[in-house]
N, C-alpha and C positions, 0 to 999 in steps of 0.2 A: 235755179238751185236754192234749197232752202240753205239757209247760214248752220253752222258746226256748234253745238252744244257748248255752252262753257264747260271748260274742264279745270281740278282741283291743282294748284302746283304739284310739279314731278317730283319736286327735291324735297317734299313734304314727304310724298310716299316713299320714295328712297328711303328716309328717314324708319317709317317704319316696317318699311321692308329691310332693315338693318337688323332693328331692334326684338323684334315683334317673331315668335316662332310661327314659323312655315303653317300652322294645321288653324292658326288664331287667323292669319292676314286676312286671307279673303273675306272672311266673314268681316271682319272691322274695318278694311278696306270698302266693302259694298254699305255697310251702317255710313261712315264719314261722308263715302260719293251722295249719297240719298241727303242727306244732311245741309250736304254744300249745296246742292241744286234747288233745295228749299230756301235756303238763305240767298241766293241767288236773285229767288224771284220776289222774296221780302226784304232785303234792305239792299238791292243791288251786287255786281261782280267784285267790285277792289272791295267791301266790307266783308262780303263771303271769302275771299280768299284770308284776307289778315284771323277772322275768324275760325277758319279751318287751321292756321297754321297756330291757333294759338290752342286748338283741340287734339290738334297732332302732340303738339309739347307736354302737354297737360297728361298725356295719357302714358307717351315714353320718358316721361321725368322717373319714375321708379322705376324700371331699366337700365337708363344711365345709373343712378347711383348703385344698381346693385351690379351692373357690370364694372364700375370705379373701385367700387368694394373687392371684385374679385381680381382684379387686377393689381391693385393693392396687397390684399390677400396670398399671392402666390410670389413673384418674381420681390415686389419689393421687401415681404417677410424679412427673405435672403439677402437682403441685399448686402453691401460692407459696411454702408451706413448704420442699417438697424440691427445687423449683429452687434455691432463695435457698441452701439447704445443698449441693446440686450447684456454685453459682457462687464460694461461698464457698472449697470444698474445692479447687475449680478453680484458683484463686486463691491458695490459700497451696501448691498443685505449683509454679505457675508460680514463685512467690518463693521457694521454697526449691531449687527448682534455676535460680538466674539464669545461669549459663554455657550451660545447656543450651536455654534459653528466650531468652536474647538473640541465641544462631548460628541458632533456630528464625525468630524473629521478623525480625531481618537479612533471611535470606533470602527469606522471606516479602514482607517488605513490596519488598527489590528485585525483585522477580519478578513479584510483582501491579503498581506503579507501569511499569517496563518494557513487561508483557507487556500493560495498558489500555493506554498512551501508543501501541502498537503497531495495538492492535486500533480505535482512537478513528481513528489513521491508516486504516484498512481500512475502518471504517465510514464514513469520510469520502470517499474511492476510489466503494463500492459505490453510492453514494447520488445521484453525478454523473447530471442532467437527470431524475430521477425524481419531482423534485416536483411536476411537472406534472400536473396529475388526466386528459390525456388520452394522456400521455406511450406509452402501448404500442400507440397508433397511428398515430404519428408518426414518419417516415420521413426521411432525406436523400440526397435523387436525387444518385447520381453518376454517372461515366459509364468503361467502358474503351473504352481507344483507343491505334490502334496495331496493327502486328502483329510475328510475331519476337520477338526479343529488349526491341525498345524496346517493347511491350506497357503497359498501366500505368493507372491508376483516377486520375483526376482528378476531387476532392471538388466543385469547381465543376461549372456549366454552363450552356446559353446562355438566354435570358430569355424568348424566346416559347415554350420548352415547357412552363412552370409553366401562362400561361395555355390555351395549347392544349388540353394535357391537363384540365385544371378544366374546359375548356365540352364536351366530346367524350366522357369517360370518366367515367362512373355513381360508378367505386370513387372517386374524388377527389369530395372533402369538400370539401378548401381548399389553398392553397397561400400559401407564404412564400418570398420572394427578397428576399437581403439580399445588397450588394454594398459594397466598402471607399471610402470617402469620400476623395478623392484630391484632390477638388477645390476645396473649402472645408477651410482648416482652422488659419486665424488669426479668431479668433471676439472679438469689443469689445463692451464695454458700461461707457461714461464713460473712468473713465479706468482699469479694468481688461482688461487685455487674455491671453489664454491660447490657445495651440495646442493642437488637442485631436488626438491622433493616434488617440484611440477614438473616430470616428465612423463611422456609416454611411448606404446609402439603405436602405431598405427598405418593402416595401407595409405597408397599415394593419393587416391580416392578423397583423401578428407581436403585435398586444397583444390579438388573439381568441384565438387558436388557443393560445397559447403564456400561463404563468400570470403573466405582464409585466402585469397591469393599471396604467392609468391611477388616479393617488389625484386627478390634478387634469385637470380638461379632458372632452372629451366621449368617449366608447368607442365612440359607433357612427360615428365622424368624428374618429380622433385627428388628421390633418392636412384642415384646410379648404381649405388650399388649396397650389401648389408652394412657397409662401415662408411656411411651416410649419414651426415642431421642437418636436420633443420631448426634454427631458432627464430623466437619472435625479436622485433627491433633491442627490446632497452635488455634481453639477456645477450644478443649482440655486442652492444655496448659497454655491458659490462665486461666483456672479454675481450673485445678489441679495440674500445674506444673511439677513434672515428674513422679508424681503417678499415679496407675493404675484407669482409669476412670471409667472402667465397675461396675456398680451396684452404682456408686454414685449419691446423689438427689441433683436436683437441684430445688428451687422453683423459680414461675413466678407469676410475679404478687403479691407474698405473698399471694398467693388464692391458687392455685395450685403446685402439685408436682410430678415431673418429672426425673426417673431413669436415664439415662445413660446404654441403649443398644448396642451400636454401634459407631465405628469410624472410618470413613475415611482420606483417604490422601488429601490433600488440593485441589481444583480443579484447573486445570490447568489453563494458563494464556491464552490459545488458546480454552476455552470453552466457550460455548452461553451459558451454566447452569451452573449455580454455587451456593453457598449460605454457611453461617457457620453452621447453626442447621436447624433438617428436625423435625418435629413430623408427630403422625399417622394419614392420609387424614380420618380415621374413628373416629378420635376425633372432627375432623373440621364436620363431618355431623351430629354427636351426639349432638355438640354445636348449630346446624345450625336446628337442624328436632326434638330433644327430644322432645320439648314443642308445638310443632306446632300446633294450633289449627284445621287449614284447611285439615287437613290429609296428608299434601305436606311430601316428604321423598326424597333420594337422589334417587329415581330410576324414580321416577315423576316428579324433578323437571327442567322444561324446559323453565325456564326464565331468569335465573342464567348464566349469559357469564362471567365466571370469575373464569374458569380453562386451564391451558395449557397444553394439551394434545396430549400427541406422542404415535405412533403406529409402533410395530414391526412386516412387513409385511412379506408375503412366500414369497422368491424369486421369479419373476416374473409377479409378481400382477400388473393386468392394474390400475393406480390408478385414473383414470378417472371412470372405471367401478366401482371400489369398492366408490366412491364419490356420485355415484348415489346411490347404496345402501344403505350406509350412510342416506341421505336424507329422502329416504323412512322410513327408522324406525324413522327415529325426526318428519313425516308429520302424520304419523301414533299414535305417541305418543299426538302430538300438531299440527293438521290438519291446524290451524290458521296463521300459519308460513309458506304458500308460495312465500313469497321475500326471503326466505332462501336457500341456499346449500351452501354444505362443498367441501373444498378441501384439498389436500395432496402435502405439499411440503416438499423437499429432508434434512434432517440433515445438510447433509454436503452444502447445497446452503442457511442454513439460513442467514448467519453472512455477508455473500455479494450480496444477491439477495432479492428485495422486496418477498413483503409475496403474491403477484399477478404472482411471476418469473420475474416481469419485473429487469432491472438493477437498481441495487443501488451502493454498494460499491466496485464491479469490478470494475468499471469506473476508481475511482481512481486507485485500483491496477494497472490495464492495463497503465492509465497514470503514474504512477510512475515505473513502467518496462520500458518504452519506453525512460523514461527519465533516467534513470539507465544505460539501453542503451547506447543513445543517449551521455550521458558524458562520459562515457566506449571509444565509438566510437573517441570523440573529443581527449580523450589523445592519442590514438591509432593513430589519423592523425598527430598529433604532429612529433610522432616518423618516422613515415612515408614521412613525408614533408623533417624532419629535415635528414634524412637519404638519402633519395634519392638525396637530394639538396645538400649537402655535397660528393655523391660519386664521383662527378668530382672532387674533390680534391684529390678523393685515385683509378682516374682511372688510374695514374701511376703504383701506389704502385699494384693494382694488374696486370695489364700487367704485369710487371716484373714477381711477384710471377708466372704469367702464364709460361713467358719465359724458367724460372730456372726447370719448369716441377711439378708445383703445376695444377694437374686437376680440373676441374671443380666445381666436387662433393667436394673434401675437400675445395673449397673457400667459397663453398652454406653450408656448417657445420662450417666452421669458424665464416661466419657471423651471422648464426643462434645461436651459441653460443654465442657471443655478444651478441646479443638481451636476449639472456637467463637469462646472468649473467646479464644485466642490469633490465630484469624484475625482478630477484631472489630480487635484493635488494630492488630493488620498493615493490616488496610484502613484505618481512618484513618490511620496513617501516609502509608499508598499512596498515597492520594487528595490528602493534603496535600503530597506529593512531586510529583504528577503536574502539583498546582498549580503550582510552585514552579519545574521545571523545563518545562512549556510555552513562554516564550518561546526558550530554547535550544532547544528540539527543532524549533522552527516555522522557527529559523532553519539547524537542521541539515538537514529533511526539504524545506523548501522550499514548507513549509500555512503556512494562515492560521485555524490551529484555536483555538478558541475552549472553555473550559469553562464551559455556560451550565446552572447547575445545575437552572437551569426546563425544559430541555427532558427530555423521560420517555425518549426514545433513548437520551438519554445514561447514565441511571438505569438502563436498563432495560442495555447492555451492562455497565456496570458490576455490576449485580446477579447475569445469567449467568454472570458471569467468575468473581466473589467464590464465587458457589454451587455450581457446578463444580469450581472448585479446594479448596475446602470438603469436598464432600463427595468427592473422591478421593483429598484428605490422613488425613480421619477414619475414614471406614468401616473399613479396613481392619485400623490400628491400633486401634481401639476394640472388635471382633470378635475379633482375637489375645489382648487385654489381657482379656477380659473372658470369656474360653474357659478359663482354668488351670484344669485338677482340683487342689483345695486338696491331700489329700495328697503327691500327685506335687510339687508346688509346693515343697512345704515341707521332703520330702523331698531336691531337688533337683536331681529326677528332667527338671526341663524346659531344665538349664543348656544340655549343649551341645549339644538340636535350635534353640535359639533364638541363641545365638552364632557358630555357623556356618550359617545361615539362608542358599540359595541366592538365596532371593527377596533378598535386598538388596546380594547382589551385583550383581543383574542389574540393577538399579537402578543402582550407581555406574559398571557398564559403558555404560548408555543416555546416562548424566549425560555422561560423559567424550567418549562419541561424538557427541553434539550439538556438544559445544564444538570439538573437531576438525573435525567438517563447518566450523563457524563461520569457523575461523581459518584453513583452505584456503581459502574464499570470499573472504574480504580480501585472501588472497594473490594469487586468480588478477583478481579485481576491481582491484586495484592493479597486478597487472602490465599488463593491458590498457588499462590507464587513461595509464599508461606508456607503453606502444608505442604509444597514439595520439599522444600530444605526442611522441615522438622519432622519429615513421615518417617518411621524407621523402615531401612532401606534395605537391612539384612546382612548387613559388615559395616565395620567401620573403616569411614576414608580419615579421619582427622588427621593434619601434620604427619600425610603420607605425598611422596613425590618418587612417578616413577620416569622408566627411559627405557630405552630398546637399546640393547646391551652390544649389539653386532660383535665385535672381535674378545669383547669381554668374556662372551657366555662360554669361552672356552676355560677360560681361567676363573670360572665363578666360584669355587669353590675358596681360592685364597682371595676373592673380591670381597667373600662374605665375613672370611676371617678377619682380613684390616679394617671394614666398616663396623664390628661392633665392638674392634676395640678404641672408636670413636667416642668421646663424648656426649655428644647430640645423636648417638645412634640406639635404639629402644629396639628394631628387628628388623632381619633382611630378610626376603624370598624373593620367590622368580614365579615366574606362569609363562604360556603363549599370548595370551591376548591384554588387553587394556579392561580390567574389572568394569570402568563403568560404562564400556560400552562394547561387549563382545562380537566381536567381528566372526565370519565365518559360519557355515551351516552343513549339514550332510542329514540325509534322508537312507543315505547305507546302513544300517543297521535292522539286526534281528535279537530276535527275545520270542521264549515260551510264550505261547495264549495270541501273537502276531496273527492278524487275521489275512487271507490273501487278497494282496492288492492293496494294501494300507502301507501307505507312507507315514514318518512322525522324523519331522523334521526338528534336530537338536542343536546348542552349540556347545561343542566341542570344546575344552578347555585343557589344554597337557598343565599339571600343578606340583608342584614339590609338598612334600610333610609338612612344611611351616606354612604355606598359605591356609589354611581354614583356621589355624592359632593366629597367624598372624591378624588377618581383619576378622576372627572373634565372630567366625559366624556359627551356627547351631548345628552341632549334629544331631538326628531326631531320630538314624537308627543307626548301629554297625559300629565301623572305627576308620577313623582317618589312616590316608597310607603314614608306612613306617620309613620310608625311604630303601628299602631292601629291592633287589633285583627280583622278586614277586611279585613286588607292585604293578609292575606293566601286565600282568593278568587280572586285574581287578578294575571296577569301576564306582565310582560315588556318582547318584543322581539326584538331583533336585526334585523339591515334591510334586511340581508339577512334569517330572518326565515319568515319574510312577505314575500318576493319575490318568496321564495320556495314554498311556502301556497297558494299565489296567493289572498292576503286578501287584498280586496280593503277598504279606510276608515276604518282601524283595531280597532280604539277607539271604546269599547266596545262592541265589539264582540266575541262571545263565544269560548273557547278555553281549552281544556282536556289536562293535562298531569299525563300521569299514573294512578291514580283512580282520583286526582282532579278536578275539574269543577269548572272553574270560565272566569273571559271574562278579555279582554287587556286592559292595562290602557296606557298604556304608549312605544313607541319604539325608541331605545337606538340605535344612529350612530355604523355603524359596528366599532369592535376593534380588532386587532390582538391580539389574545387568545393562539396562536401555532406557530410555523416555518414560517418562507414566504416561505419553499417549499411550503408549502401548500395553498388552497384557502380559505378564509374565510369561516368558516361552520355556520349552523342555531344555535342560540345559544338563552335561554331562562330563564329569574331571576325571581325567586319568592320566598313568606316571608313564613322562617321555621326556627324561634329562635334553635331549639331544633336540626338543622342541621348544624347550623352556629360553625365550630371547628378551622377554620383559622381567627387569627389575624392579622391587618395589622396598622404597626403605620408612620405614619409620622412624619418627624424630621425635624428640620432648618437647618442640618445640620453641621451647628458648634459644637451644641450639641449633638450632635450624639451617645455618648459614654451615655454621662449623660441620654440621653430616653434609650439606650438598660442597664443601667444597674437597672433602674427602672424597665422596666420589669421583667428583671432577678430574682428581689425582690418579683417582685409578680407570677414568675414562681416558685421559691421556697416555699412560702408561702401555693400553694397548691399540686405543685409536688414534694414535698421534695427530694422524691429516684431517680427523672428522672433527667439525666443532661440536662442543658438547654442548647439550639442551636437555630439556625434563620439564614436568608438570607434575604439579600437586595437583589430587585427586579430585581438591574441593574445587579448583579450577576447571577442571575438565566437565566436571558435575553442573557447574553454572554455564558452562558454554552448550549444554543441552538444552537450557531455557532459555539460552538467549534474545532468540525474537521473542518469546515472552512478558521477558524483562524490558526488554524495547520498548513492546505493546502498550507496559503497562507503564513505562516512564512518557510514551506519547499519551496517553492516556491523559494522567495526570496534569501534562501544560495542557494541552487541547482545552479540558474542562478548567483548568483555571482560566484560559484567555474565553471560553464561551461566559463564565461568571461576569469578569472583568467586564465585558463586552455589553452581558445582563443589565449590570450594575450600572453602566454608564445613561444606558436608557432609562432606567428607573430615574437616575439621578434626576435626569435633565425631567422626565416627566412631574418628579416630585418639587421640582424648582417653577417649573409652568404651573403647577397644581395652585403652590401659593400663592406664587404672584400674582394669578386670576380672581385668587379667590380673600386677596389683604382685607378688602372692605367687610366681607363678612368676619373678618378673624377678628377685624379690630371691631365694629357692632359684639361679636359675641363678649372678647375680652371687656367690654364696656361695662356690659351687661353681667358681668361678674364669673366668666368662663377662667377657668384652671387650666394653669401653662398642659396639665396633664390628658387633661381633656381635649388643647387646642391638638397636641401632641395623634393623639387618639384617633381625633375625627381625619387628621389628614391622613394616617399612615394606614389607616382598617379596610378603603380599601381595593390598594395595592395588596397587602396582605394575604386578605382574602385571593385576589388574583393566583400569587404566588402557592397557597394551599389548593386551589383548581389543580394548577400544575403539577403538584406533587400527588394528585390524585391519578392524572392522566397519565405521569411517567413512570410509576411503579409497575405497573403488568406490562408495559414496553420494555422499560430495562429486566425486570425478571426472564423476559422471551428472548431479548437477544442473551442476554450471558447464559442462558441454560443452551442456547443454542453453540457460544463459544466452547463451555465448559463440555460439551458431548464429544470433543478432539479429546480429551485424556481420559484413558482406561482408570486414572485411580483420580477424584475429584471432590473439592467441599460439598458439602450443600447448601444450595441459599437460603440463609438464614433470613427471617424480616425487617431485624434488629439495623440490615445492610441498608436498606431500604426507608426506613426510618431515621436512620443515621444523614442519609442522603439529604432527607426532607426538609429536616431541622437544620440543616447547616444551610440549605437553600435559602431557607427561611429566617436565617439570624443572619445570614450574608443582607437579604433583602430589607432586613427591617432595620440593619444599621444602616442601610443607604438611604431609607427613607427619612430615618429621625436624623438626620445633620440635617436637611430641609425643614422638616415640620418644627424641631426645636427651637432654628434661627426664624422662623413664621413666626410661631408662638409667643418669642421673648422679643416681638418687635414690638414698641411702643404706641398703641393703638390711637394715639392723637396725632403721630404722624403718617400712618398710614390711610387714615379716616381724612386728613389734610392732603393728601396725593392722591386721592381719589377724587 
């Protein structure tokens, strides 16, 4: 037998059969073998093997280290050692540059506190009628009606279609009609007594369908019977304190008496329905049809728009098709009603979406995200300006650390923990601000928000927001800082691609143009806010307060006499409804030249003689009533229910409303009656003593006190048990703007803290600017440069920047507020002066932040600067 080949050691190729990928070995493994069997037979077996094993090493030495590195790299990154040395390191940045870390942190923490306080508002908006677990198939039947111009969606409707539809149509689940309690509403119990103007009727249906349960009482029978209610907890409370309320009576009215069946939990602050006490909707029909002459009953009566009514659909119901159905049984019922059908809109789109789908109060939402956003963003460039613009000062410090054998990955975890630890304490800040200023903001915005740290909503937007702005502050600068090639670095080869860095200008451009959109929205928000209080309205409300007279209007005629023998009393009348915002409608009525099939939907208004003297509004033809029992055959209309009519020469022309017949006497200059969203509508006054429940007194003013407390005397006199109340006109007038007013007082902090915010970043940039740039300042000052000049060259330009900005945010803010201003029928127009006004304030804001910087640069002493250098 011939002898066995030498062979290479085993534990060599183990070796690089560890190291070495599978598709490389064989080949390198066959090169080595060929290698060692030459060496074998030129210098012998023990030198061929030490030689092989020192070819083997030689070739997996850069393997090992770069598998050392990746090892390193991953588990030890993490590890508690190199965090704790990453937090640490993190930690004495932050302290040794406190200027730069407390304009970071500033704007930080106003940014995150503003832009949660913003988004807490938004989340509270989006969340309206959602808690319902049946909620997206839940419906509220409204109805249009009308045709032309008076066209229009009335969220009521009349009572026997809820049950119609539920026995007739498959797609109906359930329905709910809840109507306003008008009729009870002085409630006793001992010798507590309270007016509850949150009640209503409604069927048993609204604590099934809807997530209202009963804590007390029975659920499949919350009312047993018509002299049944139900209350929510704290109207409980107030009537029984912490005793058990079931089976107790409460009277109403002193006429009537009413058990206590039922009680629920309070309704949420996030619900379109709400109310204190419910009684049974079969009381309200029993009240409404016992006595009825005409045979009318709830299942008949289809004139009655003055219930709101939701519908619990099957999943999938086309609600267009079932809309049509609908129709058909109301045409079929009351064939006379073709300007009618109904429609179905979503629960959960009430509270932000017109009653048509069109937009309403998304708008704002949307615009207050964007602005939530948009300051979120501003602190976030802050950090990013101030950070990137500062890393030339630490492109040293990390070359080295590059040098000494710190990789990449742990320079990109070092800086991202900075950022970390400096957002950590920003968010506590935040959150304890957010606290702190809650009750101002609820009374600025007009919520009733709450910070309940139990609930995970709340946590959960919070933690998006923090983690978001987190990592859009860090990434970026942590990837720049952690990129230097050490040479170049050190060299100084990275100075000026990183000092004039376009990315951060485009950044103070964004910054500046946020704040300018901001501060044109206040402007044009305030000027319309403006020209609603000074447009003339077509009466005058001044040092007018009125009240709903209930047991008075029987005795109004010696109420009127003892109030003007008042003082402080200038004039009394009466009306039906509330001038500045007329309630009620009717589509009944006929007039010559009426074409068939045309509806013109009016409001109604029953008025005494003294009302058109009293608020001083215009008559344009005829004559005011006289107060004579003729009266009630006559009518006054407004110019736009002529117009609508198409009534030429209206004096004395015949004119029906509802069953009465009588002809025009007189027509009355349009008056705004409603919102200036809105368009003036047809609006109609005629004499009905026995309608007339609202009083209105006029005061000098001075005395003011001294006429409402005469009243009062004579509200006592004959309401003894009801507490007396009233509103001035102007009050009632500004509570129609009031989300307006909101808007425009959010408005205004928002754009100062997005300034504020601006500002801070400017600052700290124009403090970097100099510091970078002493040795030049003190060379030029040398060389005989002017404090005005040194001034000049720092501040032109940021400047500049800031004029970019005002370029880019004007046709922005023009487009949303033309988009705002399109919600009001009567509106300014945006002037350029708004816009300009914006620019220059942006711009004087900007350039005083700059010159505190460039000023103290300039008047530094350029032998000691030239000496620190």
């Amino acid at each position: 037998m011939s002898p066995m080949p030498p062979t290479p050691p085993r534990t060599a190729d183990r070796l690089l059969e560890w190291f070495v990928a599978p598709h490389r070995l064989e080949t390198l493994q066959g090169d080595l073998h060929e290698e060692f069997a030459y060496q074998v037979e030129r210098i012998g077996l023990r030198w061929a093997r030490w030689r092989y094993w020192r070819d083997v090493l030689g070739f997996v030495r850069p393997y090992v280290i770069k598998r050392k590195t990746q090892e390193y790299s991953t588990p030890f990154l993490l590890s508690p050692v190199m965090l704790r040395n990453y937090l640490k390191t993190a930690w004495r940045s932050l302290v040794n540059n406190r200027f730069y870390s407390l304009i970071n942190m500033t704007g930080l923490t106003a940014g995150l506190a503003v832009g949660l306080l913003i988004l807490f508002w938004v989340q509270d908006e989006l969340s309206f009628d959602r808690f319902h677990h049946q909620a997206s198939n839940i419906y509220r039947l409204e109805n249009w009606a009308g045709t032309g111009s008076s066209r229009q969606i009335w969220t009521t409707t009349v009572a026997p279609i809820a049950e119609l539809g539920k026995r007739e149509l498959p797609e109906i689940k359930d329905a709910i009609r809840i109507a306003y309690n008008g009729a009870y509403t002085l409630f006793k119990y001992k010798d507590k007594v309270f007016n509850e103007e949150h009640s209503s009727f409604t069927d048993p249906s609204l604590f099934s369908v809807f997530d209202f349960n009963l804590i007390q009482g029975n659920p499949a029978k919350p009312f047993p019977d018509n002299h049944s209610v139900i209350l929510t907890e704290t109207t409980a409370r107030h009537y029984f304190g912490n005793e058990n309320p079931i089976g107790k009576v409460l009277a109403a009215n002193d006429k009537t008496y009413f058990k206590v069946s039922g009680v629920i939990r309070d309704f949420p602050k996030n619900s379109s329905i709400n109310g204190d006490l419910f009684l049974p909707m079969q009381l309200l029909f029993k009240n409404m049809y016992q006595d009825r002459k005409d045979g009318k009953s709830m299942d008949s009566d289809f004139l009655q728009f003055m219930y709101e009514t939701y519908l619990l659909l099957q999943p999938g119901t086309s609600t267009n098709a079932l809309s049509d159905k609908l129709r058909k049984i109301h045409l079929r019922n009351k064939p006379d009603d073709t300007d009618l059908s109904y429609l179905l809109q979503p629960l959960t789109d009430m509270h932000l979406y017109r009653a048509d789908g069109s937009e309403g109060g998304i708008e704002t939402v949307r615009m207050f995200s964007i602005i939530a956003l948009l300051i979120l963003a501003i602190a976030c460039i802050n950090y990013v300006n101030l950070s990137t613009a500062r890393s030339l000062l630490r492109s040293k410090e990390i070359s080295m650390r590059k040098i000494v054998g710190a990789a990449r990955s742990q320079l990109f975890l070092q800086f991202l923990l900075e950022t970390a630890l400096l957002f950590s304490i920003a968010a506590v800040l935040a959150i304890g601000l957010m606290y702190g200023l809650l009750p101002l903001y609820n009374q600025v915005s007009g919520k009733e928000l709450v910070l309940n740290f139990s609930d995970y909503h709340l946590w959960q937007l919070i933690g998006l927001t923090i983690v978001g702005t987190l990592a859009a502050s860090s990434i970026y600068p942590a990837i720049l800082l952690s990129s230097f090639e050490p040479l170049k670095a050190l060299k100084g080869k990275v100075s000026s691609r990183l000092s004039e860095a376009s990315f951060r200008k485009v950044l103070v451009v964004v910054q500046f143009a946020v704040s300018v959109i901001l501060i044109a929205g206040t402007f044009v928000i305030s000027n319309q806010l403006q020209y609603i209080r000074s447009k003339e309205l077509g009466y005058e409300k001044a040092h007018v307060f009125g009240l709903f007279m209930r047991d008075m209007g029987k005795h109004y005629d010696a109420v009127k006499a003892d109030l003007l023998n008042q003082p402080g009393v200038t004039a009394v009348t009466r009306a039906s409804s509330n001038i500045v915002s007329l309630g009620g409608q009717t589509g009944d009525n006929d007039w010559d030249g009426k074409e068939q099939g045309e509806t013109m939907f009016m409001r109604p208004v029953a008025i005494d003689k003294d009302f058109i003297p009293f608020f001083k509004m215009k008559l344009l033809q005829g004559n005011n009533f006289t107060g004579a029992a003729t009266d009630s055959l006559h009518f006054i209309l407004n110019e736009t229910a002529v117009k609508a009519a198409r009534i030429k020469n209206p004096i004395g022309k015949r004119f029906r409303l509802q069953k009465h017949n009588g002809t025009i006497v007189g027509v009355v200059k349009d008056f705004h009656f409603a919102s200036m969203r809105q368009k003036i509508e047809p609006a109609i006054f005629y004499y009905a003593p026995e309608q007339m429940y609202a009083l209105y007194v006029k005061t000098t003013g001075k005395n003011a006190e001294q006429a409402i407390a005469a009243t009062e005397r004579s509200w006592k006199q004959y309401n003894a048990d009801y507490p007396f109340s009233y509103t001035f006109l102007n009050e009632s007038f500004n509570n129609l703007y009031k989300s307006e007013q909101q808007s425009g007082l959010l408005f205004n902090v928002f754009a100062s803290i997005a300034i504020l915010i601006s500002c801070l970043g400017l600052f700290g940039l124009a403090t970097y600017t100099a510091q970078v740039r002493t040795r030049e300042i003190g060379v030029r000052k040398v060389l005989g440069a002017s404090v005005t000049g040194i001034i000049q060259l720092l501040a032109t330009d940021f400047i500049k920047l800031v004029l970019i900005a005002v370029i880019i945010a004007v046709p922005v803010a023009w487009f949303t507020m033309s988009r705002w201003l399109e919600d009001f029928a009567y509106r300014i127009d945006i002037q350029w002066w708004i816009f300009a006004l914006a620019g220059i304030l942006a711009l004087a804001i900007a350039l005083l932040t700059v010159s505190y910087q460039s000023i103290r640069a300039a008047l530094m002493n350029p032998v000691k600067s030239l000496r620190s250098e």
